[in-house]
The first five atom37 places (N, CA, C, CB, O) and aatype in JSON, in Angstrom:
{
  "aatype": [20, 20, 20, 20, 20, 20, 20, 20, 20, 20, 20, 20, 20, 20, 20, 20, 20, 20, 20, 20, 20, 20, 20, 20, 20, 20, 20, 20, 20, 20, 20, 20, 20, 20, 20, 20, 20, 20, 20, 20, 20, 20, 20, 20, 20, 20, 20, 20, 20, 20, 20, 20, 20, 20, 20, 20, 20, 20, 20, 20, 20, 20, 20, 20, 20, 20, 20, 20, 20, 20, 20, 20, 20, 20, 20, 20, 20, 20, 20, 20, 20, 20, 20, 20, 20, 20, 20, 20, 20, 20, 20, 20, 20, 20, 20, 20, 20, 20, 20, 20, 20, 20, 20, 20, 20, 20, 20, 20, 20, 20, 20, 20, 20, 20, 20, 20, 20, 20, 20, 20, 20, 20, 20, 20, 20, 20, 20, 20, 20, 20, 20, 20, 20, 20, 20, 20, 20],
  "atom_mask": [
    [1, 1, 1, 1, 1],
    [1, 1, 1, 1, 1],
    [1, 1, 1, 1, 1],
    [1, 1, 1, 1, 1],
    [1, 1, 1, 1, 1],
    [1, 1, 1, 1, 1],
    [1, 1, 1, 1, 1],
    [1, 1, 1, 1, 1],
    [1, 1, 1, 1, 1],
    [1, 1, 1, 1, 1],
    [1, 1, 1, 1, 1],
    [1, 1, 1, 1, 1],
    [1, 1, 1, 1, 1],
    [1, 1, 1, 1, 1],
    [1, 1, 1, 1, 1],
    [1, 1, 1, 1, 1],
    [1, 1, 1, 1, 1],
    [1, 1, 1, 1, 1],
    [1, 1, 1, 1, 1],
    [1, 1, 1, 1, 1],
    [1, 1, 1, 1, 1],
    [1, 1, 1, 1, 1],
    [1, 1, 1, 1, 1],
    [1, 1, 1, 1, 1],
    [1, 1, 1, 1, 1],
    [1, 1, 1, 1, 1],
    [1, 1, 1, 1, 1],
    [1, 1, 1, 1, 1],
    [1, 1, 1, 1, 1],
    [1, 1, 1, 1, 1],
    [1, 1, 1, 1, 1],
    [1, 1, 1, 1, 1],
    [1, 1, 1, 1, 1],
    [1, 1, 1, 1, 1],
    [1, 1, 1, 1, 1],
    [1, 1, 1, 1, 1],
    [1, 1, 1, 1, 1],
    [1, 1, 1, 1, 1],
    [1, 1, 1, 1, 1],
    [1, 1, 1, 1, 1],
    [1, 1, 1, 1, 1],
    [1, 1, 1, 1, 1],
    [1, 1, 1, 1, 1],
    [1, 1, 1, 1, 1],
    [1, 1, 1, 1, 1],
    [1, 1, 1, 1, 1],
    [1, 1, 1, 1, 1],
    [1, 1, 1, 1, 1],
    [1, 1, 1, 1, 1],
    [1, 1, 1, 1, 1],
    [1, 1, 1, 1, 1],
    [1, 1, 1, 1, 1],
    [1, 1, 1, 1, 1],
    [1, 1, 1, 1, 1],
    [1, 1, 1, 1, 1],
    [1, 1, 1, 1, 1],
    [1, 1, 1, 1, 1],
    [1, 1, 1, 1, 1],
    [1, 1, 1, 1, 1],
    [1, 1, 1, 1, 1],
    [1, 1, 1, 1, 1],
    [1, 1, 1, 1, 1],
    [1, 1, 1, 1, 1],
    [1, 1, 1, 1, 1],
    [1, 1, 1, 1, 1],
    [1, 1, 1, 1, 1],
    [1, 1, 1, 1, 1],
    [1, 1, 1, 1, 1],
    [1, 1, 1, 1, 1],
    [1, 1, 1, 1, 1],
    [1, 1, 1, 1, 1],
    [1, 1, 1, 1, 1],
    [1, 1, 1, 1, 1],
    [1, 1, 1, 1, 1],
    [1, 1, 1, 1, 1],
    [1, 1, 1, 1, 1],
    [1, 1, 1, 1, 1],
    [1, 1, 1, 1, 1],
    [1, 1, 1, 1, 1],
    [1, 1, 1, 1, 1],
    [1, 1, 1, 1, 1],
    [1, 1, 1, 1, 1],
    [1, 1, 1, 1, 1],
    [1, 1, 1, 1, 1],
    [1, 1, 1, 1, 1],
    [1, 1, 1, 1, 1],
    [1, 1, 1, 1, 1],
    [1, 1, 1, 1, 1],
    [1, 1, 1, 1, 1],
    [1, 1, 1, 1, 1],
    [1, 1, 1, 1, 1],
    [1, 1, 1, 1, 1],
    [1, 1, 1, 1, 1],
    [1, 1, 1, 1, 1],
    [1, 1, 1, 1, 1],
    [1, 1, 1, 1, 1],
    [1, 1, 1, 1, 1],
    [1, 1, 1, 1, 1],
    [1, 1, 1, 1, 1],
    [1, 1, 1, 1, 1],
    [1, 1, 1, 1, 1],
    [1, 1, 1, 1, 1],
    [1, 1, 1, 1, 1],
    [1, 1, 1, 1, 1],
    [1, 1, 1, 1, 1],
    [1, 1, 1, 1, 1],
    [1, 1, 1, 1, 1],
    [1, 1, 1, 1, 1],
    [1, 1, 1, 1, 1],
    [1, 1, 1, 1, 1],
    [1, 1, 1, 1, 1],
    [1, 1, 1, 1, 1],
    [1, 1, 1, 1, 1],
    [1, 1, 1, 1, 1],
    [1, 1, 1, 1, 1],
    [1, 1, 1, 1, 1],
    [1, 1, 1, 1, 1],
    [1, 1, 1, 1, 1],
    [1, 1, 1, 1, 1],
    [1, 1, 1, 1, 1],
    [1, 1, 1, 1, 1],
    [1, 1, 1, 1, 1],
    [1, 1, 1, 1, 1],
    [1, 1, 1, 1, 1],
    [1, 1, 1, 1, 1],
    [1, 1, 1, 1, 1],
    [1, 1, 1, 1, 1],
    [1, 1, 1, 1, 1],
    [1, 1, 1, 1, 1],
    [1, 1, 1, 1, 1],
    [1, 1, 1, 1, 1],
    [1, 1, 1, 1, 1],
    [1, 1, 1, 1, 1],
    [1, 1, 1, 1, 1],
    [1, 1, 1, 1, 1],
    [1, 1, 1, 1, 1],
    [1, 1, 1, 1, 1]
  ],
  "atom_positions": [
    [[0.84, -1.18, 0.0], [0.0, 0.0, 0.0], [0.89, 1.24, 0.0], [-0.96, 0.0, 1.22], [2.1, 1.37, 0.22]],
    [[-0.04, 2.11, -0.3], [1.24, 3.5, -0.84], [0.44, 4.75, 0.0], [1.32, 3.99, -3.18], [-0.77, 4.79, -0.22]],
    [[0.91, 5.62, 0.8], [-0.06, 6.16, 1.8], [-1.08, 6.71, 1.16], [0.47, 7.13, 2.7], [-1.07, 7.08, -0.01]],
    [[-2.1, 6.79, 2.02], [-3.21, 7.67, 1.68], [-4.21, 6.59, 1.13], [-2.81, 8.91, 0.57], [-5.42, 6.72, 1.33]],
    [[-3.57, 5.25, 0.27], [-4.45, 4.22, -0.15], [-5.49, 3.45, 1.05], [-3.48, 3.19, -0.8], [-5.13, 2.97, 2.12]],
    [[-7.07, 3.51, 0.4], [-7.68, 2.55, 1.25], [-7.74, 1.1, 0.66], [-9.04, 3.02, 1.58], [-7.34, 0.72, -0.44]],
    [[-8.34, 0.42, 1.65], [-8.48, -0.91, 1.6], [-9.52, -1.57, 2.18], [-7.55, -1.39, 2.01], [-9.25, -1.91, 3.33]],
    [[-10.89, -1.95, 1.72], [-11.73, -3.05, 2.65], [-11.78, -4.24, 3.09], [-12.54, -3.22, 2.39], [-11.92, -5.17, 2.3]],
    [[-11.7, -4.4, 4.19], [-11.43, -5.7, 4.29], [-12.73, -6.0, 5.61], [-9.59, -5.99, 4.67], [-12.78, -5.31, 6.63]],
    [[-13.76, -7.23, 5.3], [-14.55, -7.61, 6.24], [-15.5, -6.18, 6.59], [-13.63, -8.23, 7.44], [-16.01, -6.02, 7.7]],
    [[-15.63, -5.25, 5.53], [-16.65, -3.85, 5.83], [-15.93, -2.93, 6.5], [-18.01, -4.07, 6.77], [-16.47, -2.09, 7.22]],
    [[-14.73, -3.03, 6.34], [-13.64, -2.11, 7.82], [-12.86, -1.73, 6.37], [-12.34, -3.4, 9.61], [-12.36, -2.49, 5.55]],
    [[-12.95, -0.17, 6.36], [-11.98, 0.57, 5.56], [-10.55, 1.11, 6.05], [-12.66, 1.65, 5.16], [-10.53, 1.9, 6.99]],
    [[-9.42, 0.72, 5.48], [-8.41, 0.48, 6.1], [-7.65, 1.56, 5.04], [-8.01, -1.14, 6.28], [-7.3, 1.35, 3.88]],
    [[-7.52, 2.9, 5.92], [-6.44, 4.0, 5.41], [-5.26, 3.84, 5.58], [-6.53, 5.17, 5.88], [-5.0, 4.11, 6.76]],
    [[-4.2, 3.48, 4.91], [-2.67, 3.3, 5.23], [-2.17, 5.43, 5.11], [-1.69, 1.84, 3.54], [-2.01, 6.18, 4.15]],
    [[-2.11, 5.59, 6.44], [-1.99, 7.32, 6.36], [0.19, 7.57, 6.14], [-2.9, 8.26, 8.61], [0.95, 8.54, 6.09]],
    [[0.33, 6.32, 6.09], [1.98, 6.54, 6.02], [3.19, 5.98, 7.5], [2.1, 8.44, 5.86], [2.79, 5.78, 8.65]],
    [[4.42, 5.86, 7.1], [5.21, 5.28, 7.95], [6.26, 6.43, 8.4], [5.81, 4.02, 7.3], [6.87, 7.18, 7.63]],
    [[6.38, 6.41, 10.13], [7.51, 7.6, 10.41], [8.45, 6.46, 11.1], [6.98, 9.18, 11.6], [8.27, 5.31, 11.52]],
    [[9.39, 7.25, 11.03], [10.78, 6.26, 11.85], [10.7, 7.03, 13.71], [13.06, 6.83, 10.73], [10.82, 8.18, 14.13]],
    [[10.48, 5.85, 14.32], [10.93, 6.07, 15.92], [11.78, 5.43, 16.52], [10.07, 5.9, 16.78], [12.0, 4.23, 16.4]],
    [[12.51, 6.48, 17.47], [12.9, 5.89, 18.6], [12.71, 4.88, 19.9], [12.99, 6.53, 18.84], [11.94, 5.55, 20.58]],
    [[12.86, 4.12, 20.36], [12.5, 3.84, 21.1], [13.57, 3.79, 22.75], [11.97, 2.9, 20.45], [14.36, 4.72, 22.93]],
    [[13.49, 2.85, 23.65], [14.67, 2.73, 24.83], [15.65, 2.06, 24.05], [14.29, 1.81, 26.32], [16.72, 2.66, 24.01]],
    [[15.6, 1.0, 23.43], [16.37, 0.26, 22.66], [16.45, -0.66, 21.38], [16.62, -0.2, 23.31], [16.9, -1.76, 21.07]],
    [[15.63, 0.56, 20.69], [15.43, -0.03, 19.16], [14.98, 1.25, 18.32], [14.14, -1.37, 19.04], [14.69, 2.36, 18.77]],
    [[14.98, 0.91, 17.27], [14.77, 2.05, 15.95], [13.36, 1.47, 15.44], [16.21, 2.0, 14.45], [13.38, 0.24, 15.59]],
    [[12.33, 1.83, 14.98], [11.24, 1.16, 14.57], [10.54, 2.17, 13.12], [10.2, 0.98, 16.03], [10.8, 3.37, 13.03]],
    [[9.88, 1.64, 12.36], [9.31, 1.91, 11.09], [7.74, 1.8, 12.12], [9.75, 0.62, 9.53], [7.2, 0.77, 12.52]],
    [[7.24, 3.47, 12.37], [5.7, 2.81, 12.88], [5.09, 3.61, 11.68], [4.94, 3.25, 14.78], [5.31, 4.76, 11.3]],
    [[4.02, 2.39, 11.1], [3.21, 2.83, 10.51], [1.26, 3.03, 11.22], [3.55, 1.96, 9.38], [0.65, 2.6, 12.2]],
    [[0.92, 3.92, 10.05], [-0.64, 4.23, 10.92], [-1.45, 4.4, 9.84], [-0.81, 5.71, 12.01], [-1.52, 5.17, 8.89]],
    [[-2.31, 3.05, 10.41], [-3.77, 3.16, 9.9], [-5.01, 3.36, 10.32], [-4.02, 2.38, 9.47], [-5.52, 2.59, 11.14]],
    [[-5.78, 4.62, 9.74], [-7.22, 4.94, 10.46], [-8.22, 4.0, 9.84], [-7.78, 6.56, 10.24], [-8.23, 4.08, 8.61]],
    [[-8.98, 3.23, 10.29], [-9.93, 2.47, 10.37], [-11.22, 2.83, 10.56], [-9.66, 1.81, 11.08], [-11.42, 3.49, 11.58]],
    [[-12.53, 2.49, 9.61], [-13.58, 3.33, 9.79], [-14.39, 2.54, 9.06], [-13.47, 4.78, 9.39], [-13.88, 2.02, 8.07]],
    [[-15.75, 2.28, 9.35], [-16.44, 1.48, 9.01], [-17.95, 2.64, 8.72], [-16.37, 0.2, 10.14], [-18.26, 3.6, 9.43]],
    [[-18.75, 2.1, 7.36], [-19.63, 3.15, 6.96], [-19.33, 4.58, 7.13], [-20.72, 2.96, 7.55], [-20.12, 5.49, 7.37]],
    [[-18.14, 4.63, 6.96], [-17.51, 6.23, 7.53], [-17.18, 6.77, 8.66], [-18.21, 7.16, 7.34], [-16.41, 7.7, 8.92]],
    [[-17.88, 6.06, 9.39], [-17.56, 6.47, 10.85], [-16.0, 6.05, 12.02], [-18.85, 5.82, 11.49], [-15.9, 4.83, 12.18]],
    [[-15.21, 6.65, 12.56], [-14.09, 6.28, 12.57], [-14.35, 5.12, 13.83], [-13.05, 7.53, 12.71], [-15.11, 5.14, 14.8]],
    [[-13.37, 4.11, 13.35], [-13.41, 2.51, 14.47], [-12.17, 3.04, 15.49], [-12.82, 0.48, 13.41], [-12.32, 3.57, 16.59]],
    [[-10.86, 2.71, 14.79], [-9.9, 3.11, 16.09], [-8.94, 3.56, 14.17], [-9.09, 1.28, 17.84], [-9.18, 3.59, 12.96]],
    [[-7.51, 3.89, 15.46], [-6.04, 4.01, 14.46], [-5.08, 3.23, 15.13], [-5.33, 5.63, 14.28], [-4.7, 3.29, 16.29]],
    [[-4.65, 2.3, 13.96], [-4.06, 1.33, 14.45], [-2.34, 1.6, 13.98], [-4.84, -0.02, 13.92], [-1.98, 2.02, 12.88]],
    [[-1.51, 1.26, 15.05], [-0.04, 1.82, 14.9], [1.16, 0.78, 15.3], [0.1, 3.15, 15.89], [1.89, 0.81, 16.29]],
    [[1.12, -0.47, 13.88], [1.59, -1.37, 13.96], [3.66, -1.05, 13.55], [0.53, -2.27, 13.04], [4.07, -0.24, 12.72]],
    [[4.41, -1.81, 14.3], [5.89, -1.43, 14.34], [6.44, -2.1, 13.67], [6.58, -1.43, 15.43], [5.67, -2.99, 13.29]],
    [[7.75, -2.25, 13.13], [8.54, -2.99, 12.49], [9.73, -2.23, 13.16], [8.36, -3.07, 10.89], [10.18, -1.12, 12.9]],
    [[10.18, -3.29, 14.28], [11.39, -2.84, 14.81], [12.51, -3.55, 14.62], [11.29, -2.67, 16.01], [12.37, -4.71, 14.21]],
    [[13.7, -3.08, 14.85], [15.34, -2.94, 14.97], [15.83, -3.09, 16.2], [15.89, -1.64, 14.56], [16.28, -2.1, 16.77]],
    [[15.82, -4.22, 16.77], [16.67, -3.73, 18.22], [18.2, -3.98, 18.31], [16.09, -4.55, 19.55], [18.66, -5.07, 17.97]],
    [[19.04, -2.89, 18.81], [20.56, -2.6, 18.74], [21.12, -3.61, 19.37], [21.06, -1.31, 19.35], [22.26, -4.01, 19.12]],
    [[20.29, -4.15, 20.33], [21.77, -5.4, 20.82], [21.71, -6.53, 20.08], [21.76, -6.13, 22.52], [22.7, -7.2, 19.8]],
    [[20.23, -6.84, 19.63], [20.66, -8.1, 18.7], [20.35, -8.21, 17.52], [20.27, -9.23, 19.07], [20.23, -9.23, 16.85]],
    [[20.17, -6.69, 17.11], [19.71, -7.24, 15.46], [18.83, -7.64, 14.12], [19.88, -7.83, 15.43], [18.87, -7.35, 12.92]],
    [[17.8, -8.67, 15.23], [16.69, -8.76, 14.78], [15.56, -8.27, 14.46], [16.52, -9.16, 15.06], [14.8, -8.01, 15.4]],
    [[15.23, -8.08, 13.48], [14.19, -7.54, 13.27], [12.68, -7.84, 14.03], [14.21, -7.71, 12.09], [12.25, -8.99, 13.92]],
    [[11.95, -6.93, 14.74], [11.09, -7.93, 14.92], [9.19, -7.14, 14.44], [11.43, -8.49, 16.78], [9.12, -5.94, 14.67]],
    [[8.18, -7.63, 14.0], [7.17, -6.76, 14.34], [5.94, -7.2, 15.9], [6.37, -6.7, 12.78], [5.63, -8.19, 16.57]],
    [[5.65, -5.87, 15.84], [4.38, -5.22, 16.66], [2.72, -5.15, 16.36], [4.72, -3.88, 16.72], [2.1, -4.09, 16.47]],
    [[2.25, -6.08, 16.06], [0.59, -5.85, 15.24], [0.09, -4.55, 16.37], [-0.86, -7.75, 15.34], [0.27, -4.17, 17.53]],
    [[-0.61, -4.22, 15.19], [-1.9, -3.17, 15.59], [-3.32, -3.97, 15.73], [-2.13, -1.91, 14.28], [-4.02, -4.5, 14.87]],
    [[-3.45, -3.83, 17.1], [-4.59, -4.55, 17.07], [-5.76, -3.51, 17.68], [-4.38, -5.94, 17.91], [-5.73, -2.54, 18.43]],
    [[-6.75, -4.18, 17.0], [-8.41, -3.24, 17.92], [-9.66, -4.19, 17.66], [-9.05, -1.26, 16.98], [-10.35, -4.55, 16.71]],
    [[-9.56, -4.41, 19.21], [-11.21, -5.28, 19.77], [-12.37, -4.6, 19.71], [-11.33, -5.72, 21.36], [-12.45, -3.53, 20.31]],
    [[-13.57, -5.16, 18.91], [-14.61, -4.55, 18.79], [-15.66, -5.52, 19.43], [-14.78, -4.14, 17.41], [-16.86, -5.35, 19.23]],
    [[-15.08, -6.74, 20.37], [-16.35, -7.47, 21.04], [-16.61, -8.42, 20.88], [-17.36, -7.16, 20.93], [-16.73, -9.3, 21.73]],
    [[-16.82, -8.51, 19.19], [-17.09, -9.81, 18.58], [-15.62, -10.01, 17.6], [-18.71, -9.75, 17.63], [-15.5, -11.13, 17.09]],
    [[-14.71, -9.14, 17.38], [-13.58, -9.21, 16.7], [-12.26, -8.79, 16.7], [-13.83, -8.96, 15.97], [-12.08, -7.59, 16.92]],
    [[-11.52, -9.31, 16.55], [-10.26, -8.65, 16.33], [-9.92, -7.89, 14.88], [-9.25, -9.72, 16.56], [-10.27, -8.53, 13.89]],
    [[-9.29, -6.61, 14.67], [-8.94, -6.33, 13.64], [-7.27, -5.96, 13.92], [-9.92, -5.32, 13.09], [-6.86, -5.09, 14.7]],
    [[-6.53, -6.76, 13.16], [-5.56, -6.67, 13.16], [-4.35, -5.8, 11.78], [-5.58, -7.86, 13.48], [-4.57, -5.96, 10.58]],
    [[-3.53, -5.21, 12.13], [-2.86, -4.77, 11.39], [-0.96, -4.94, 11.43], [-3.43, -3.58, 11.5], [-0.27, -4.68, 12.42]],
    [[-0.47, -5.44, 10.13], [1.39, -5.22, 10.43], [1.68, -4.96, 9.29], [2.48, -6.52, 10.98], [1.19, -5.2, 8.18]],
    [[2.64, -4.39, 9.72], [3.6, -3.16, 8.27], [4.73, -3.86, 8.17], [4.19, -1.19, 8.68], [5.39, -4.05, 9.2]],
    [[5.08, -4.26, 7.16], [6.41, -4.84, 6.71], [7.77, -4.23, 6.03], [6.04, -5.67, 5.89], [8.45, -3.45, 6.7]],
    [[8.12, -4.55, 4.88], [9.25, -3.77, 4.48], [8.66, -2.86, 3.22], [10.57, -4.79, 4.05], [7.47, -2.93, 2.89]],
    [[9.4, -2.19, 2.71], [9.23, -1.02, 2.2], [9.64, -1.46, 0.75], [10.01, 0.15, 2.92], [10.63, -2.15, 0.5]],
    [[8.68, -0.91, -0.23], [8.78, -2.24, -1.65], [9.48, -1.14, -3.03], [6.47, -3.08, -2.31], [9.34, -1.28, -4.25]],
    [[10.27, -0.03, -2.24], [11.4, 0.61, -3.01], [10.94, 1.84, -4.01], [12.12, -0.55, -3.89], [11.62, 2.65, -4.64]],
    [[9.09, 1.58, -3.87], [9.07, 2.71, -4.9], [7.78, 3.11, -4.12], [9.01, 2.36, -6.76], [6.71, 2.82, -4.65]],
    [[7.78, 3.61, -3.14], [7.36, 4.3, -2.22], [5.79, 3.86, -1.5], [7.45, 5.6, -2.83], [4.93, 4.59, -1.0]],
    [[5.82, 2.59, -1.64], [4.71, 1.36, -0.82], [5.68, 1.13, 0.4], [4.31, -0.47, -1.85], [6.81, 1.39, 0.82]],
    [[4.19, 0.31, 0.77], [4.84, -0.83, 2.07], [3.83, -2.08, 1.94], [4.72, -0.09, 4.02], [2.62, -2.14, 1.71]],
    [[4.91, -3.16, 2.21], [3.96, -4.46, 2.49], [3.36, -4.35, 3.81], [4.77, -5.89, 2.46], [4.01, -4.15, 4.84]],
    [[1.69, -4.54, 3.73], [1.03, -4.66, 4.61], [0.29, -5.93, 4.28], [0.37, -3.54, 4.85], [0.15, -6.51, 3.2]],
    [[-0.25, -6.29, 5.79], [-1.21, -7.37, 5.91], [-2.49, -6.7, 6.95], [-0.35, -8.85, 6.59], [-2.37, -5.86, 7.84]],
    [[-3.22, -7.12, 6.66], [-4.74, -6.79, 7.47], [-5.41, -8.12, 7.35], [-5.85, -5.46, 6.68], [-5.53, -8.92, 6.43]],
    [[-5.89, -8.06, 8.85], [-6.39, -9.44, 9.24], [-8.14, -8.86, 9.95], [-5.01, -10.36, 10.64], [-8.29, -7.71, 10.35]],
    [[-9.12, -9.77, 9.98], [-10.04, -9.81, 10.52], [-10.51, -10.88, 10.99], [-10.64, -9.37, 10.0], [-10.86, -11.86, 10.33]],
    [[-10.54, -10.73, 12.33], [-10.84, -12.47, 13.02], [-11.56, -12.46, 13.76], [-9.86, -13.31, 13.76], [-11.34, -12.25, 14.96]],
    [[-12.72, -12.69, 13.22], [-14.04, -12.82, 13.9], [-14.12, -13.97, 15.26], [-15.11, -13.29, 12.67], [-13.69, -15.1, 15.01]],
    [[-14.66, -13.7, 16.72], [-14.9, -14.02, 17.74], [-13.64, -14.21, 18.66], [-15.66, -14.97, 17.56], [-13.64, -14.64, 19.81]],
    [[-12.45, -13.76, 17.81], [-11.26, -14.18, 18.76], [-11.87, -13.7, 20.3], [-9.62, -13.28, 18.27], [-11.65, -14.53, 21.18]],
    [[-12.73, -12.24, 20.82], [-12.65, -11.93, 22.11], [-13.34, -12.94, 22.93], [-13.15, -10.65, 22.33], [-13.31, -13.03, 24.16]],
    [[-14.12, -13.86, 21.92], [-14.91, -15.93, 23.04], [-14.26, -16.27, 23.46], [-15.44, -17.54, 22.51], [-14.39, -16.66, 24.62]],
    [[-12.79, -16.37, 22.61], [-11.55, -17.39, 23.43], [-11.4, -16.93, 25.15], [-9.69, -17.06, 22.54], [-11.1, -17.67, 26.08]],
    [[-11.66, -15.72, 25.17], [-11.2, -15.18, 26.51], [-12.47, -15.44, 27.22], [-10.69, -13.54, 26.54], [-12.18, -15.68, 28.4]],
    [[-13.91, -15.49, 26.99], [-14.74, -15.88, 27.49], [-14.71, -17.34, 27.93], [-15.55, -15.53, 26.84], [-14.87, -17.88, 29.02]],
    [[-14.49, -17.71, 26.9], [-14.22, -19.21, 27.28], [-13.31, -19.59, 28.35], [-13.7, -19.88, 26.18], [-13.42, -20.57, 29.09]],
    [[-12.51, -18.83, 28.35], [-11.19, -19.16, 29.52], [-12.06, -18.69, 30.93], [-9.38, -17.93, 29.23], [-11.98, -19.35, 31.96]],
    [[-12.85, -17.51, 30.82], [-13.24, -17.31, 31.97], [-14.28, -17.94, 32.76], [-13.4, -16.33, 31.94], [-14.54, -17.86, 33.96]],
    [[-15.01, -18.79, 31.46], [-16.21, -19.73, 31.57], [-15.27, -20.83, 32.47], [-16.97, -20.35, 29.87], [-15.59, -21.25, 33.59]],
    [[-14.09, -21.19, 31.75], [-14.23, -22.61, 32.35], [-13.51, -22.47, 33.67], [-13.55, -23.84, 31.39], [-13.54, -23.41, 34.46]],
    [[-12.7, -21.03, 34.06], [-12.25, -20.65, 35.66], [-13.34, -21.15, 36.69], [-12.09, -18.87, 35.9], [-13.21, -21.94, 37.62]],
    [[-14.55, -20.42, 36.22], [-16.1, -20.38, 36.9], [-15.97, -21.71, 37.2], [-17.58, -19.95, 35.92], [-15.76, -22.06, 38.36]],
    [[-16.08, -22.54, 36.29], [-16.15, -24.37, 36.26], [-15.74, -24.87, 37.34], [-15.25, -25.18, 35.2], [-16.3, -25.74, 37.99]],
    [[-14.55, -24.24, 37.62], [-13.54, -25.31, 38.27], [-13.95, -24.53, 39.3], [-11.81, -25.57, 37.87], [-14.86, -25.21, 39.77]],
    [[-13.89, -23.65, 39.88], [-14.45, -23.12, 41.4], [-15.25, -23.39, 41.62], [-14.64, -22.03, 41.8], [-15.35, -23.52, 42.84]],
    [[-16.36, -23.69, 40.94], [-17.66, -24.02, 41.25], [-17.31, -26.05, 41.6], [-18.87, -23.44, 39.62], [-17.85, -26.72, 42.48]],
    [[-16.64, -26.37, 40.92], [-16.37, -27.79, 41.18], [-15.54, -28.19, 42.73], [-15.43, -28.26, 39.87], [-15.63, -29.23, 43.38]],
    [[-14.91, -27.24, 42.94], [-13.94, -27.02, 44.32], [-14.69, -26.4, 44.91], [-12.56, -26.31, 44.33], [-14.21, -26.27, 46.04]],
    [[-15.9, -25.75, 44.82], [-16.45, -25.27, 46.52], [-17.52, -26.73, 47.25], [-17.84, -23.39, 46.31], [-17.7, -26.81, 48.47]],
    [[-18.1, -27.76, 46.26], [-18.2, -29.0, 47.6], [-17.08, -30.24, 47.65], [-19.79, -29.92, 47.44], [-16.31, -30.76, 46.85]],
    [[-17.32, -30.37, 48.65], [-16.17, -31.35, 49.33], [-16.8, -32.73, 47.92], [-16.55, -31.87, 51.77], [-16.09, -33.05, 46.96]],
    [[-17.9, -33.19, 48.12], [-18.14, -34.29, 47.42], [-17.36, -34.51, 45.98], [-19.55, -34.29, 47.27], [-16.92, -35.59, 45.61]],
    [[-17.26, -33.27, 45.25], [-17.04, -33.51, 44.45], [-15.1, -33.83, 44.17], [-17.86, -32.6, 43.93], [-14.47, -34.21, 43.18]],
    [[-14.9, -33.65, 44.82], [-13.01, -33.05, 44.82], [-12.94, -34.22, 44.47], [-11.84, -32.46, 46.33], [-14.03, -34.79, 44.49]],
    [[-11.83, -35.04, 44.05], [-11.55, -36.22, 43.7], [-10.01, -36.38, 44.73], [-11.47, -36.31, 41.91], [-9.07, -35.59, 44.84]],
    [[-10.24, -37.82, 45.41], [-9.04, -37.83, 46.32], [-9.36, -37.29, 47.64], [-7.88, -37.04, 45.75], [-8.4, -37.01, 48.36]],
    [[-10.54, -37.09, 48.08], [-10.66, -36.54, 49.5], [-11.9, -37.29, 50.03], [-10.84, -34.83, 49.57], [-13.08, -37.32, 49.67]],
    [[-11.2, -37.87, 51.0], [-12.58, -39.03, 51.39], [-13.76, -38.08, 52.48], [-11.77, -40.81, 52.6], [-13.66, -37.23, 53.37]],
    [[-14.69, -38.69, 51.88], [-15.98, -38.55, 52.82], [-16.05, -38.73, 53.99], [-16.87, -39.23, 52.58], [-15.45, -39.64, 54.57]],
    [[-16.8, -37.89, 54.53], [-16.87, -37.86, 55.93], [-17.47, -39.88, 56.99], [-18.24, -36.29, 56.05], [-17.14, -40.64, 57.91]],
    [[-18.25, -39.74, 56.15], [-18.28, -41.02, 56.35], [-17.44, -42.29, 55.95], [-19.21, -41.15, 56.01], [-17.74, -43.37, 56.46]],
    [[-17.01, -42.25, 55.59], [-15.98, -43.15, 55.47], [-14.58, -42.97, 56.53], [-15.62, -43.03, 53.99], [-13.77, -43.67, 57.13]],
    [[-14.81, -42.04, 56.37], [-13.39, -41.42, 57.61], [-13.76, -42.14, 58.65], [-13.27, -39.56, 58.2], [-13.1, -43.08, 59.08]],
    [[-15.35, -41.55, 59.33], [-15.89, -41.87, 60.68], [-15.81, -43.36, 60.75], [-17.39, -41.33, 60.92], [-15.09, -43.93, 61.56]],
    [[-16.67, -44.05, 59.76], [-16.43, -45.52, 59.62], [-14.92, -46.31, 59.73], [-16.96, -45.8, 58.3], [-14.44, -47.25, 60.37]],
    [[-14.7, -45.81, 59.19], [-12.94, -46.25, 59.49], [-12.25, -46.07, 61.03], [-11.88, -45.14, 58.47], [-11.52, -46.94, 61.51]],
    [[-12.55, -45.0, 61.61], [-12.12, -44.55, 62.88], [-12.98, -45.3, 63.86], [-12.23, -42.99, 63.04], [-12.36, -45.67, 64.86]],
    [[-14.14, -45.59, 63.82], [-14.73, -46.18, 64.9], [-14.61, -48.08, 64.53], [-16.47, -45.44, 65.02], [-14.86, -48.74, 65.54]],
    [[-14.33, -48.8, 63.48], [-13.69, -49.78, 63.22], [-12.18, -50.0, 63.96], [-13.69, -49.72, 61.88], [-11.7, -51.04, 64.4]],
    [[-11.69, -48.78, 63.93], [-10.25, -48.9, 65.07], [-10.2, -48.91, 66.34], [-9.38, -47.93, 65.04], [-9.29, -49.36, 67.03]],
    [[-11.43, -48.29, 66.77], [-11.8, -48.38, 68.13], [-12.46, -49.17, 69.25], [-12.21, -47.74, 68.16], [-12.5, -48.7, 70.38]]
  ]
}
């Protein structure tokens, strides 16, 4: 994409507004920024990195991400294609924010499984205890 170009992807209009070079504590980074807007109306601006870090070298990237509830919209800026683009990718991933529901669903599960004794597995019943103890006696 070459700035200023849009892009639709999944009903989400994706402005590539251009790439500035930053500083960071310990790296150099290419951040690029895209405003995002759906039926016109603005969603978020997403400000995905392509960094440099000085001690080792590697290149690494940063997605731009923005949760809308039922989705993730994701964004990463890549290298620079010499005649004044950039490789980008734009992603849309519908329900990724369930996964986290789900995790919190099944926390619920397990507390709810650990607040009676009956259920715990490995912890004997009261009766059986008693039965056992008055068999010794």
């Amino acid at each position: 994409m070459r700035p200023g170009e849009t892009v639709t992807v999944a009903g989400y209009d994706y402005r590539f507004d251009g790439v500035t070079q930053v500083a960071g504590p310990n790296y150099v980074a290419q951040r690029g920024q895209f405003t995002v807007s759906r039926d016109g109306e603005p969603v978020a601006v997403l400000t995905p990195e392509k960094r440099n870090y000085s001690a080792g070298g590697m290149p690494t990237t940063e997605a731009g991400i923005h949760t809308t509830g039922l989705a993730d919209l994701y964004t990463v800026v890549g290298d620079p294609d010499g005649k004044g683009g950039w490789t980008v990718r734009l992603f849309h991933e519908p329900l990724v924010p369930w996964i986290w529901a789900g995790v919190l669903a099944m926390v619920a599960g397990g507390l709810v499984s650990l607040s009676d004794r009956r259920l715990r597995v490995g912890v004997p019943s009261r009766r059986r205890v008693s039965a056992v103890l008055a068999a010794e006696a």
